[in-house]
mmCIF file of the N, C-alpha and C atoms, coordinates in Angstrom:
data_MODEL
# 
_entry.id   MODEL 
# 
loop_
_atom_site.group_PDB 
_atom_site.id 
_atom_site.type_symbol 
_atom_site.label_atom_id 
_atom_site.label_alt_id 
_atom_site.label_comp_id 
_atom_site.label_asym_id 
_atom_site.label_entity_id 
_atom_site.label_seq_id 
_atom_site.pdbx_PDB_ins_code 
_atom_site.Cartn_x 
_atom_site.Cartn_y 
_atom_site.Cartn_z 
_atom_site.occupancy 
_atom_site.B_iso_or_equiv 
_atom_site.pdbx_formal_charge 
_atom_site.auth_seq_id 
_atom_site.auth_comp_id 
_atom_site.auth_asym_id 
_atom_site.auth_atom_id 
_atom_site.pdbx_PDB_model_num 
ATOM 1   N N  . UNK A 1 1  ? 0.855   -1.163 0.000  1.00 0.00 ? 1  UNK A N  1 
ATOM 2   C CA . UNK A 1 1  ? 0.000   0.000  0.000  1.00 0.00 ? 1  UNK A CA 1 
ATOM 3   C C  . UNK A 1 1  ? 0.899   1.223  0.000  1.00 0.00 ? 1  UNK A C  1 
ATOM 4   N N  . UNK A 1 2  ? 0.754   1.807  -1.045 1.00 0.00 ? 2  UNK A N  1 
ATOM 5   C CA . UNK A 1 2  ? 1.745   3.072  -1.150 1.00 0.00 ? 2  UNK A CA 1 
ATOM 6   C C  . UNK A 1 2  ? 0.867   4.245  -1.532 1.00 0.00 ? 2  UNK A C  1 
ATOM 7   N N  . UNK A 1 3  ? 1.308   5.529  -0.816 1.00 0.00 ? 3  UNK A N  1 
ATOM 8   C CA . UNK A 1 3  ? 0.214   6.958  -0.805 1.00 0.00 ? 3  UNK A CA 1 
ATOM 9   C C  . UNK A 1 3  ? 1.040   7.955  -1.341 1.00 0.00 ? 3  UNK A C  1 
ATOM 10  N N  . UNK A 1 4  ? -0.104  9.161  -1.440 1.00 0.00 ? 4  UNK A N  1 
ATOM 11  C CA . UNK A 1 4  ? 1.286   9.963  -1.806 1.00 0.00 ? 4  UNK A CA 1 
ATOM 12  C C  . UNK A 1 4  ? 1.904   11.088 -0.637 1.00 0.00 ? 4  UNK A C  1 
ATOM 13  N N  . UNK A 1 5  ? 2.491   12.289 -0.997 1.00 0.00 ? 5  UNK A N  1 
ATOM 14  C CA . UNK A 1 5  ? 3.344   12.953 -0.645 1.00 0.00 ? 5  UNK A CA 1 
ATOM 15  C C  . UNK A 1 5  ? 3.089   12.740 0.895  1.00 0.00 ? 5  UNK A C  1 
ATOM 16  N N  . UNK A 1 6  ? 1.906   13.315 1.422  1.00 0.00 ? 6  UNK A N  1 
ATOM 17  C CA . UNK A 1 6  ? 1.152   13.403 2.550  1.00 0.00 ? 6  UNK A CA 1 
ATOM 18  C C  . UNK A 1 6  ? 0.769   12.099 3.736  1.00 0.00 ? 6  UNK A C  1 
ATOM 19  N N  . UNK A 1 7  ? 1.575   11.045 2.850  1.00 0.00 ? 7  UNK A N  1 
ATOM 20  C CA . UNK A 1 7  ? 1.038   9.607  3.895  1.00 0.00 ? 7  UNK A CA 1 
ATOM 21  C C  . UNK A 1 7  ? 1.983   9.600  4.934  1.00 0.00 ? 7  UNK A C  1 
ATOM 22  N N  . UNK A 1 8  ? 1.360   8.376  6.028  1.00 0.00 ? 8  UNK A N  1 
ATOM 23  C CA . UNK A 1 8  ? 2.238   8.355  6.848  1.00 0.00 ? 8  UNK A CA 1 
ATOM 24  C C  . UNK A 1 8  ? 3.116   7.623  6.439  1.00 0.00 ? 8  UNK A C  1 
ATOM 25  N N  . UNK A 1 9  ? 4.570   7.438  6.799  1.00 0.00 ? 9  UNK A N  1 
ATOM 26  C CA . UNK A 1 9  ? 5.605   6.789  6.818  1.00 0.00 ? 9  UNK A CA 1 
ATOM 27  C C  . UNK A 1 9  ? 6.549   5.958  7.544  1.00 0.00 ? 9  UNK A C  1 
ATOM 28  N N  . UNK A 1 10 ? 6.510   4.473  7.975  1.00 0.00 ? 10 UNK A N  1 
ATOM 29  C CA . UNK A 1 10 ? 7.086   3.881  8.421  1.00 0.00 ? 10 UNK A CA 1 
ATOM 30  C C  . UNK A 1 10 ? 8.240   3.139  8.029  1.00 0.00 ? 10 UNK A C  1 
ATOM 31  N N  . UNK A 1 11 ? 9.670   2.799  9.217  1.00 0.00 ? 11 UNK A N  1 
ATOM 32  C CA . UNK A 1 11 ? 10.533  2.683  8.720  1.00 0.00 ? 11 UNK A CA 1 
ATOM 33  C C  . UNK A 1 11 ? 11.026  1.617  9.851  1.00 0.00 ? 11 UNK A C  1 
ATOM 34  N N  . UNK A 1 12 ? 11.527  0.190  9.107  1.00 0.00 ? 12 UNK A N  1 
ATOM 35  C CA . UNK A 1 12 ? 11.389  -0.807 10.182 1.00 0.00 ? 12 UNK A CA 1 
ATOM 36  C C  . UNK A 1 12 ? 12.949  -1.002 10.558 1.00 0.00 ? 12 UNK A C  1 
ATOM 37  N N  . UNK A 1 13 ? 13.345  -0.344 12.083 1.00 0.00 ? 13 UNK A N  1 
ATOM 38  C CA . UNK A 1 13 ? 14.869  -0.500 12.169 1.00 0.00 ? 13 UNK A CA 1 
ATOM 39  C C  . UNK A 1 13 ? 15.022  -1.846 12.931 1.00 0.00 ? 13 UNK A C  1 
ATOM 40  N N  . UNK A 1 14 ? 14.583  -3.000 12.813 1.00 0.00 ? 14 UNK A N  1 
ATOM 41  C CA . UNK A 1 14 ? 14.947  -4.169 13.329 1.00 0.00 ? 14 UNK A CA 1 
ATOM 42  C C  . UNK A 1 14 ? 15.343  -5.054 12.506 1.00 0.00 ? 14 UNK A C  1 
ATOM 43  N N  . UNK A 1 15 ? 15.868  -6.429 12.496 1.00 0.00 ? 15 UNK A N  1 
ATOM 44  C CA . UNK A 1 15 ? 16.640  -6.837 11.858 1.00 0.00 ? 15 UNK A CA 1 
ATOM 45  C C  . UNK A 1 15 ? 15.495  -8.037 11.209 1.00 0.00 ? 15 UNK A C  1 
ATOM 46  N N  . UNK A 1 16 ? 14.506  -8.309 11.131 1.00 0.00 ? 16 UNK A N  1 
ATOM 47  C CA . UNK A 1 16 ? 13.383  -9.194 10.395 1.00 0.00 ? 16 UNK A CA 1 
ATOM 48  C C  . UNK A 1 16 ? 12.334  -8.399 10.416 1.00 0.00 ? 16 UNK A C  1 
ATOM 49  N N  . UNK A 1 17 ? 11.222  -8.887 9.256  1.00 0.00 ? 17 UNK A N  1 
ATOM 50  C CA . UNK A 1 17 ? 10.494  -7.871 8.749  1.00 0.00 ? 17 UNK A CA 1 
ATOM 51  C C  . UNK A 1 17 ? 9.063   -8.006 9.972  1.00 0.00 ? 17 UNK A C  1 
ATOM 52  N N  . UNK A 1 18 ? 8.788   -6.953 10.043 1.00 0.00 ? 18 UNK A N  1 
ATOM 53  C CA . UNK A 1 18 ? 7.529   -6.739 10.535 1.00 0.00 ? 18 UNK A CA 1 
ATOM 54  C C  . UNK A 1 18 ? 5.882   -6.696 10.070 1.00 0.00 ? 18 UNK A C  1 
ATOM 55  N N  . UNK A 1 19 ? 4.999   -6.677 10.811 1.00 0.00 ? 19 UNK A N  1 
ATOM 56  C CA . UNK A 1 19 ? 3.701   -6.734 10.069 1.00 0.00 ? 19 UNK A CA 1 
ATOM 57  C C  . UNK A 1 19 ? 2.814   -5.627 10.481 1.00 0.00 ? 19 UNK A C  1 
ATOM 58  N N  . UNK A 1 20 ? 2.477   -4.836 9.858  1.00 0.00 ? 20 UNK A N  1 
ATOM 59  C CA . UNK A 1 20 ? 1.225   -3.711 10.762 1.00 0.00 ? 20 UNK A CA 1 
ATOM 60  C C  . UNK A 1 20 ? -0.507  -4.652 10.022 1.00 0.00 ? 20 UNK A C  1 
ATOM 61  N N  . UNK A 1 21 ? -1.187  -3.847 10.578 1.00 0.00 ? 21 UNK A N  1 
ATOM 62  C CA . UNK A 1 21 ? -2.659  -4.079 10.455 1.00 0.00 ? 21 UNK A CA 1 
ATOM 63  C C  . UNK A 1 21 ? -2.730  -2.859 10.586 1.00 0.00 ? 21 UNK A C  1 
ATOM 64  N N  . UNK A 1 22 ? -3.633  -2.014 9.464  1.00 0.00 ? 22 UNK A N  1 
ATOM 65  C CA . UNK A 1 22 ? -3.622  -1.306 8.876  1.00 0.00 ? 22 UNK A CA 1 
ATOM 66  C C  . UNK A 1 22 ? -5.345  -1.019 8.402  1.00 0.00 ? 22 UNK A C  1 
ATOM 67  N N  . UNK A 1 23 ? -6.130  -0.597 9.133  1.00 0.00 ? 23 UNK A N  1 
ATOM 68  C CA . UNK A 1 23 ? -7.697  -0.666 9.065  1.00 0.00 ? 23 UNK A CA 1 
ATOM 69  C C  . UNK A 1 23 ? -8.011  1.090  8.423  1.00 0.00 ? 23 UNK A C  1 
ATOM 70  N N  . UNK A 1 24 ? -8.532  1.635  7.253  1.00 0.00 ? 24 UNK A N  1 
ATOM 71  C CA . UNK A 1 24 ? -8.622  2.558  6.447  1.00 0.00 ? 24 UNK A CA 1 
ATOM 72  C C  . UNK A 1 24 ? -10.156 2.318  5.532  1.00 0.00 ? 24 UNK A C  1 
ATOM 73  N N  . UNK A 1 25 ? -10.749 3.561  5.889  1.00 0.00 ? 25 UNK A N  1 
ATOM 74  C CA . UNK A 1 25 ? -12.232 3.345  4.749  1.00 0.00 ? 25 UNK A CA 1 
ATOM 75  C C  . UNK A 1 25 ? -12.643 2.366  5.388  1.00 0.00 ? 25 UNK A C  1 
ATOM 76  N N  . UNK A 1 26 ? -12.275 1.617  6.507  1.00 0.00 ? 26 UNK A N  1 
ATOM 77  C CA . UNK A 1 26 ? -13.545 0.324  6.697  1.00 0.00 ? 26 UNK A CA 1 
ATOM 78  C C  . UNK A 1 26 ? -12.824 -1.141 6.236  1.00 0.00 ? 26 UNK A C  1 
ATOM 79  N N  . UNK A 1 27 ? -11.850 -1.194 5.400  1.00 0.00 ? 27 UNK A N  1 
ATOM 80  C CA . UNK A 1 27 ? -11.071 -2.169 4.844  1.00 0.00 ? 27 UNK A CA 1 
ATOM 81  C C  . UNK A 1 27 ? -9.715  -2.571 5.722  1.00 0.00 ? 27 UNK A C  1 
ATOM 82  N N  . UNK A 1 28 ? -9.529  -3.717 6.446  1.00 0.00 ? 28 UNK A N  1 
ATOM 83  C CA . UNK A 1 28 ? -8.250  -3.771 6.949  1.00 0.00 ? 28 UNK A CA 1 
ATOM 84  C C  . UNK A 1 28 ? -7.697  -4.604 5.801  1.00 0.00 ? 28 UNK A C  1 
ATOM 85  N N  . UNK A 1 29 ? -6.245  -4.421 6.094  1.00 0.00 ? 29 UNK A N  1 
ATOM 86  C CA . UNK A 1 29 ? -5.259  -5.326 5.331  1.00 0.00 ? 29 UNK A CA 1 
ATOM 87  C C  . UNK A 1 29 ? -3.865  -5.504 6.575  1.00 0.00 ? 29 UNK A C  1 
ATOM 88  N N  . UNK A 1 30 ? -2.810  -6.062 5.739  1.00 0.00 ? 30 UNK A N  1 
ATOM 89  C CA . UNK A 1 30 ? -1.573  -6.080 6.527  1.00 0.00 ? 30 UNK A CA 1 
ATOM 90  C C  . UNK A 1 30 ? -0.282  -5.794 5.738  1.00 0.00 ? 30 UNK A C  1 
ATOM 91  N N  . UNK A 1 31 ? 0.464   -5.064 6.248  1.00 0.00 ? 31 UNK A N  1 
ATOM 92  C CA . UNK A 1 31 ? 1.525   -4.332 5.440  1.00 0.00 ? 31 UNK A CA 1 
ATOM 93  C C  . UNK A 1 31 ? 2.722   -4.927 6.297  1.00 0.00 ? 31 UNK A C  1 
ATOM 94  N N  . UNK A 1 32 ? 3.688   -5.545 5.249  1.00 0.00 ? 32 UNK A N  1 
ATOM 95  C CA . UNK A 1 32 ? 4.278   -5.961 5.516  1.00 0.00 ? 32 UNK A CA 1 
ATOM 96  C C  . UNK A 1 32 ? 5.887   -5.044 5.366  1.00 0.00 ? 32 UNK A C  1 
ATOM 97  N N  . UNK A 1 33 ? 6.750   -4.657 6.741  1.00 0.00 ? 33 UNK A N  1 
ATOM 98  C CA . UNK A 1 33 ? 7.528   -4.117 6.678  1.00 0.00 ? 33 UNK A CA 1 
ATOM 99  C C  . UNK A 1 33 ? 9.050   -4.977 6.383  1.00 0.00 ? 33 UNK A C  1 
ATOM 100 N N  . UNK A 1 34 ? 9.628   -4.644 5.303  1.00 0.00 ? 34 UNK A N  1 
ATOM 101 C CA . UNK A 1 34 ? 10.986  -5.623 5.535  1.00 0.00 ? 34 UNK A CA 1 
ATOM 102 C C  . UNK A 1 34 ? 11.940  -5.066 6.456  1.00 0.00 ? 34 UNK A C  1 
ATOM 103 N N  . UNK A 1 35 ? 12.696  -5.643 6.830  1.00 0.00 ? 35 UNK A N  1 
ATOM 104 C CA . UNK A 1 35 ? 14.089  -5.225 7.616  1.00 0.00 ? 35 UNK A CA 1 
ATOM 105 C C  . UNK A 1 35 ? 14.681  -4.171 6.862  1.00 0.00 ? 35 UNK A C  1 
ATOM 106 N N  . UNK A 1 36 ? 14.950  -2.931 7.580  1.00 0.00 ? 36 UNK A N  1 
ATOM 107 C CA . UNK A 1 36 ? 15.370  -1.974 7.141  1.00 0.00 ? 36 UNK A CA 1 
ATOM 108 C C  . UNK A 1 36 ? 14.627  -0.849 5.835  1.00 0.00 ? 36 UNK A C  1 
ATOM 109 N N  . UNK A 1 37 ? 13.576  -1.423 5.636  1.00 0.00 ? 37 UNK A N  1 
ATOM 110 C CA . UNK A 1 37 ? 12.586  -0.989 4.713  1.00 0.00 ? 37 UNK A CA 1 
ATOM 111 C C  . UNK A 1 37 ? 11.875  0.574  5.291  1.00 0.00 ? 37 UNK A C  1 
ATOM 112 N N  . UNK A 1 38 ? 10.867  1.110  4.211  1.00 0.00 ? 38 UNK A N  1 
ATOM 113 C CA . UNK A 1 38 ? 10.035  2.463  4.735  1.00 0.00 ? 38 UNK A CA 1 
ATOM 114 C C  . UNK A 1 38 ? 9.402   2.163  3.482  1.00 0.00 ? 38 UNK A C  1 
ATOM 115 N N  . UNK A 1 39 ? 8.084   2.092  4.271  1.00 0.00 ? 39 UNK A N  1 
ATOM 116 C CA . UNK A 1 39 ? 6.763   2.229  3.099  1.00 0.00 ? 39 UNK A CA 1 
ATOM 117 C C  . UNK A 1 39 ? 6.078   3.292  4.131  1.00 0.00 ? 39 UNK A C  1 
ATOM 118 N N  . UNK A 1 40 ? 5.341   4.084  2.873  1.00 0.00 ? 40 UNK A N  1 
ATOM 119 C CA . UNK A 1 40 ? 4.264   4.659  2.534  1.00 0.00 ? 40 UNK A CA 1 
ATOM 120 C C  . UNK A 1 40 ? 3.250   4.119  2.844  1.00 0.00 ? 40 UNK A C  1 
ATOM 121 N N  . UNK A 1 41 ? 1.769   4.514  3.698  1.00 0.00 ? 41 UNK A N  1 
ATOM 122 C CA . UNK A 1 41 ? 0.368   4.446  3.774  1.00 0.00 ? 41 UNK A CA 1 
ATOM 123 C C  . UNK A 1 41 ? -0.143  5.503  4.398  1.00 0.00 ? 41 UNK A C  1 
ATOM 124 N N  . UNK A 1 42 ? -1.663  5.050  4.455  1.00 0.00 ? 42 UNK A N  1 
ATOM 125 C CA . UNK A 1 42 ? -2.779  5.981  5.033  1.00 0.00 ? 42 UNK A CA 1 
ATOM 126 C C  . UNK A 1 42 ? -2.102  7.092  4.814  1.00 0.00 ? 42 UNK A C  1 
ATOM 127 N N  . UNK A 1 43 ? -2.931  7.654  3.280  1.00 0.00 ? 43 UNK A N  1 
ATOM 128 C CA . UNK A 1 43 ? -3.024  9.133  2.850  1.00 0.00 ? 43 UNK A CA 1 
ATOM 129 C C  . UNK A 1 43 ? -4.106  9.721  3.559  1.00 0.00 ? 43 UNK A C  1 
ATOM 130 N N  . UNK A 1 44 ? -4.907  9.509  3.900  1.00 0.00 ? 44 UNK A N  1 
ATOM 131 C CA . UNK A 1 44 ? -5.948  10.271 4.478  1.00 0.00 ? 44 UNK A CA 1 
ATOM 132 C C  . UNK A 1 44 ? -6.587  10.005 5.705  1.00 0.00 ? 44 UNK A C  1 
ATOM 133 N N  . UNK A 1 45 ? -5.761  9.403  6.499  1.00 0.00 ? 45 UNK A N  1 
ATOM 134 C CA . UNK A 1 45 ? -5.918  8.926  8.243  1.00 0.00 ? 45 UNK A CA 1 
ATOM 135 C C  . UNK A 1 45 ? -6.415  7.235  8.013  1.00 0.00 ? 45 UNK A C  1 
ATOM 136 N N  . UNK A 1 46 ? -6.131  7.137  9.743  1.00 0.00 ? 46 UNK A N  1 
ATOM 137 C CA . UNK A 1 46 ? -6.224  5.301  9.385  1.00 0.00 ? 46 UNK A CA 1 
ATOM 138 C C  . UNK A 1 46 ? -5.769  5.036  11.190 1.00 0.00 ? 46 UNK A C  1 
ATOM 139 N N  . UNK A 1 47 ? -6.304  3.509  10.733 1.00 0.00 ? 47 UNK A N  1 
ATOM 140 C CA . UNK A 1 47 ? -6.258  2.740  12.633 1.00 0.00 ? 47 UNK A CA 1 
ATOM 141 C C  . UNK A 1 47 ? -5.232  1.829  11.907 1.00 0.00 ? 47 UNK A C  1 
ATOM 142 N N  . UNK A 1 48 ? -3.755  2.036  12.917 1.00 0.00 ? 48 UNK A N  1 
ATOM 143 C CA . UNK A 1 48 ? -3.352  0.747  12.559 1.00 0.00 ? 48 UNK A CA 1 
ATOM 144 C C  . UNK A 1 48 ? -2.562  0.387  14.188 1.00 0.00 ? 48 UNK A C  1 
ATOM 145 N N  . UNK A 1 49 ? -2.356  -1.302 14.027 1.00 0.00 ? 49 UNK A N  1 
ATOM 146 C CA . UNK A 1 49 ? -2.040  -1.998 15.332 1.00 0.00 ? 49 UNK A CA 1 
ATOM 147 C C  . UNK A 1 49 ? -0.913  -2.480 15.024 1.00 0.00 ? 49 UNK A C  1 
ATOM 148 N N  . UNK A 1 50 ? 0.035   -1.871 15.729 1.00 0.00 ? 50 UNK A N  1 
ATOM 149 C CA . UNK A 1 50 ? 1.641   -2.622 15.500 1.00 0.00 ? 50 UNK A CA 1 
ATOM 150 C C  . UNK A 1 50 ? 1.843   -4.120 16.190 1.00 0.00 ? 50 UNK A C  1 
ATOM 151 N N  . UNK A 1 51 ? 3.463   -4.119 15.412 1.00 0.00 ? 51 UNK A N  1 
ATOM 152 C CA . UNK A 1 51 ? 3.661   -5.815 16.164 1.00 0.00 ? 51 UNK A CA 1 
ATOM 153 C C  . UNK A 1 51 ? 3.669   -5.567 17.376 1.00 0.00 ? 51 UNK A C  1 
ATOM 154 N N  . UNK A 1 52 ? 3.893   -4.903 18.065 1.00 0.00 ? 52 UNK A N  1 
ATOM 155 C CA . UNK A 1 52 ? 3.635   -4.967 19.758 1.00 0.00 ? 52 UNK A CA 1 
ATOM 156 C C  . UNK A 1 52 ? 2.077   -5.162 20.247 1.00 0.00 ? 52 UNK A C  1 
ATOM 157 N N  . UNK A 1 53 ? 1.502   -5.270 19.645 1.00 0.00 ? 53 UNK A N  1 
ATOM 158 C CA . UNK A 1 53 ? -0.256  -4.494 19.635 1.00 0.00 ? 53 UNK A CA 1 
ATOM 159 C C  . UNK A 1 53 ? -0.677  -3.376 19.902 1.00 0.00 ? 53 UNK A C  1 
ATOM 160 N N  . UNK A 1 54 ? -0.137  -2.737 20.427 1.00 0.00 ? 54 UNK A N  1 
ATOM 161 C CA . UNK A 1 54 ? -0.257  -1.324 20.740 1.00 0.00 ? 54 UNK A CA 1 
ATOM 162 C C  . UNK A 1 54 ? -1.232  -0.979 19.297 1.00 0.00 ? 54 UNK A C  1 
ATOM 163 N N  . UNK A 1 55 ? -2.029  -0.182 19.295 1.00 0.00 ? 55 UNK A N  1 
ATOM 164 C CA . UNK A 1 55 ? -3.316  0.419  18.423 1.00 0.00 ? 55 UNK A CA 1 
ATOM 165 C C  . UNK A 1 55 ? -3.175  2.053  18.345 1.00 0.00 ? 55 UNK A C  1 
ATOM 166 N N  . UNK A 1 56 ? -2.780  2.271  17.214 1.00 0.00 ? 56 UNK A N  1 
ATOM 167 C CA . UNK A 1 56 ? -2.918  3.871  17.693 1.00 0.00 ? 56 UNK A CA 1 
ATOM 168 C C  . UNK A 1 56 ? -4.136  4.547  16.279 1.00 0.00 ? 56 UNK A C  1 
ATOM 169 N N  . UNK A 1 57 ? -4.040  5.838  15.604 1.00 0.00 ? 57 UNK A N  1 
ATOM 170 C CA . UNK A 1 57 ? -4.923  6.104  15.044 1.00 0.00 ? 57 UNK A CA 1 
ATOM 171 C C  . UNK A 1 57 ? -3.919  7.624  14.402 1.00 0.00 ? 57 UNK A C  1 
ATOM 172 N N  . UNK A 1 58 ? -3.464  7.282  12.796 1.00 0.00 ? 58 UNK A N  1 
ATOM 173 C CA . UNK A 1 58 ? -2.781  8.079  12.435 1.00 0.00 ? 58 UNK A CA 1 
ATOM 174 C C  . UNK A 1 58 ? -3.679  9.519  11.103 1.00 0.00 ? 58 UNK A C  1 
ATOM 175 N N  . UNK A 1 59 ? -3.502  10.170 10.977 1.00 0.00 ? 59 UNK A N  1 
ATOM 176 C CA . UNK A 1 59 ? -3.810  11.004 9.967  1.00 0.00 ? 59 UNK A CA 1 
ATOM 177 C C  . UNK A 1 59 ? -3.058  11.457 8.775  1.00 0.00 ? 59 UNK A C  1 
ATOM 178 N N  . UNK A 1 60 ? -2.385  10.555 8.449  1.00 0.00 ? 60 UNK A N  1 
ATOM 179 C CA . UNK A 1 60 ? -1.600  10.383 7.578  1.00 0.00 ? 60 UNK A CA 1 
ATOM 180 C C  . UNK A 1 60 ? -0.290  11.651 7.216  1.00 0.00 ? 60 UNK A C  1 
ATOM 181 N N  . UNK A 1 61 ? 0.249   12.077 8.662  1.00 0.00 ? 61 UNK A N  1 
ATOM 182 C CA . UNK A 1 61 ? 1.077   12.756 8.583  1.00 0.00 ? 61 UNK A CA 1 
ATOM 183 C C  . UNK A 1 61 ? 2.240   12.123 9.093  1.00 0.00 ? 61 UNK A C  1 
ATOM 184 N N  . UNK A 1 62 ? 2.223   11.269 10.239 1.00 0.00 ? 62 UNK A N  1 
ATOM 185 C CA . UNK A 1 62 ? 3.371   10.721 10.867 1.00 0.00 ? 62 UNK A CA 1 
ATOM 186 C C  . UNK A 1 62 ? 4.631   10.128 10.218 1.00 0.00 ? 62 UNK A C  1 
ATOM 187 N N  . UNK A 1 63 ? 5.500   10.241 10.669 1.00 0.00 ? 63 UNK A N  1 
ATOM 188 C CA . UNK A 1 63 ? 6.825   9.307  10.779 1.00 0.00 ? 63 UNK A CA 1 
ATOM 189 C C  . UNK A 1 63 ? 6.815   7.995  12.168 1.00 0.00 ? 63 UNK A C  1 
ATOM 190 N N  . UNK A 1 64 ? 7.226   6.970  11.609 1.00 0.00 ? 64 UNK A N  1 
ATOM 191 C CA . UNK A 1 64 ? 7.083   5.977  12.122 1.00 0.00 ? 64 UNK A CA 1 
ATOM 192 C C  . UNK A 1 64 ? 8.072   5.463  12.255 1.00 0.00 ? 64 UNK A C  1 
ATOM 193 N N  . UNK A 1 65 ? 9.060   4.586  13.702 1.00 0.00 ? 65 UNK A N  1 
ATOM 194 C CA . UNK A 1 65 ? 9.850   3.917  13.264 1.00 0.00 ? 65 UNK A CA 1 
ATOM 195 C C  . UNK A 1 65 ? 9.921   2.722  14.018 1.00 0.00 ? 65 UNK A C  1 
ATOM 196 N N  . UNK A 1 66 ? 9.993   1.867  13.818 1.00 0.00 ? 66 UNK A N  1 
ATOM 197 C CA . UNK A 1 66 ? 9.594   0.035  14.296 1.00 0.00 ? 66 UNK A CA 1 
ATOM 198 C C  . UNK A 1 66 ? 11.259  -0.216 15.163 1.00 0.00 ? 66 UNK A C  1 
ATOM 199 N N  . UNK A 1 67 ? 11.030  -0.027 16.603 1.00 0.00 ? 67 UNK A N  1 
ATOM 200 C CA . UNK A 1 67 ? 12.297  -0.087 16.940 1.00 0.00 ? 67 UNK A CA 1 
ATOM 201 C C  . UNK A 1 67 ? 12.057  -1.409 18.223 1.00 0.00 ? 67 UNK A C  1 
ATOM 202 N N  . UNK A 1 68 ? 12.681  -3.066 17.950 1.00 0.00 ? 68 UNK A N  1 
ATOM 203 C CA . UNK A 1 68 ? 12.434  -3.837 19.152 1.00 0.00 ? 68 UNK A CA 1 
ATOM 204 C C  . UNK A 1 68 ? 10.967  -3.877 19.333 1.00 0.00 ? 68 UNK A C  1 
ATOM 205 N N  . UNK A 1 69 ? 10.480  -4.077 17.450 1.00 0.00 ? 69 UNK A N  1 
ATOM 206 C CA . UNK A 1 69 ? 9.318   -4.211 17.643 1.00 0.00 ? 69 UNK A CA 1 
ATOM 207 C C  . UNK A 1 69 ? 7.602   -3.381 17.820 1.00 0.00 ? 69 UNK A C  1 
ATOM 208 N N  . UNK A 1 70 ? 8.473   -2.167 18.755 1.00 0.00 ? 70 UNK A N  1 
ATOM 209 C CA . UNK A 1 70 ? 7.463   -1.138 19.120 1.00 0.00 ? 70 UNK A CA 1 
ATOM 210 C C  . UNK A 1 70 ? 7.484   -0.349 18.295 1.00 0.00 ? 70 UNK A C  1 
ATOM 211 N N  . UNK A 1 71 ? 6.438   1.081  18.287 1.00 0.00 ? 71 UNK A N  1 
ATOM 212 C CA . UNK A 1 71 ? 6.590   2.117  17.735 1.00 0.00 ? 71 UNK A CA 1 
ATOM 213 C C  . UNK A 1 71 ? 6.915   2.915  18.289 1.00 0.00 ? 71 UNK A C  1 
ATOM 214 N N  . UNK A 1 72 ? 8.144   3.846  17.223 1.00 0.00 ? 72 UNK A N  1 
ATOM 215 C CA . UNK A 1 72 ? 8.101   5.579  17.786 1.00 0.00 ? 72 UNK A CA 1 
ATOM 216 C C  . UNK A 1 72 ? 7.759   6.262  16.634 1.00 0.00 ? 72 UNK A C  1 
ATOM 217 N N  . UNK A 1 73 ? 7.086   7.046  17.443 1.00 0.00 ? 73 UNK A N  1 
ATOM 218 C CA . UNK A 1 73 ? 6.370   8.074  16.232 1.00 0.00 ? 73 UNK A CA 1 
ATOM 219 C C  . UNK A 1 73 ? 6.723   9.081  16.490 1.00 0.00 ? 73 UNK A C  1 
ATOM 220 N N  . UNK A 1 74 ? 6.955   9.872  15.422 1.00 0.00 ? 74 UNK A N  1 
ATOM 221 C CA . UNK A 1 74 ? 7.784   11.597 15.303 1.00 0.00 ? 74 UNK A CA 1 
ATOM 222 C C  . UNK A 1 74 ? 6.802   12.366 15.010 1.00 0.00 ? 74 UNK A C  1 
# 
């Protein structure tokens, strides 16, 4: 799932790939982060649940970064 200029952006600094759940418009899916990777989503806000489970609720401005699993968000 890739957005444009305005999406949020995650960037997975652990060493195996990660998975978000990613719920937008009503549609979930799962985005799969590789090791050392940064994808693009939710251009226009979105619920997503990291590998930790933690649940947060983005508007498609954030920076994201997958550190030991968790999130930090900028």
């Amino acid at each position: 799932m890739v957005g444009g200029a305005a999406a949020a952006s995650v960037t997975n600094m652990d060493a195996q790939s990660q998975v978000l759940s990613v719920t937008e418009n009503g549609d979930t899916i799962e985005v799969v982060v590789e090791a050392g990777a940064t994808v693009s989503f939710c251009p226009a806000g979105c619920f997503v649940t990291m590998p930790s489970g933690d649940r947060e609720t983005f508007d498609g401005s954030e920076t994201i970064e997958i550190v030991n699993g968790g999130a930090v968000i900028k």
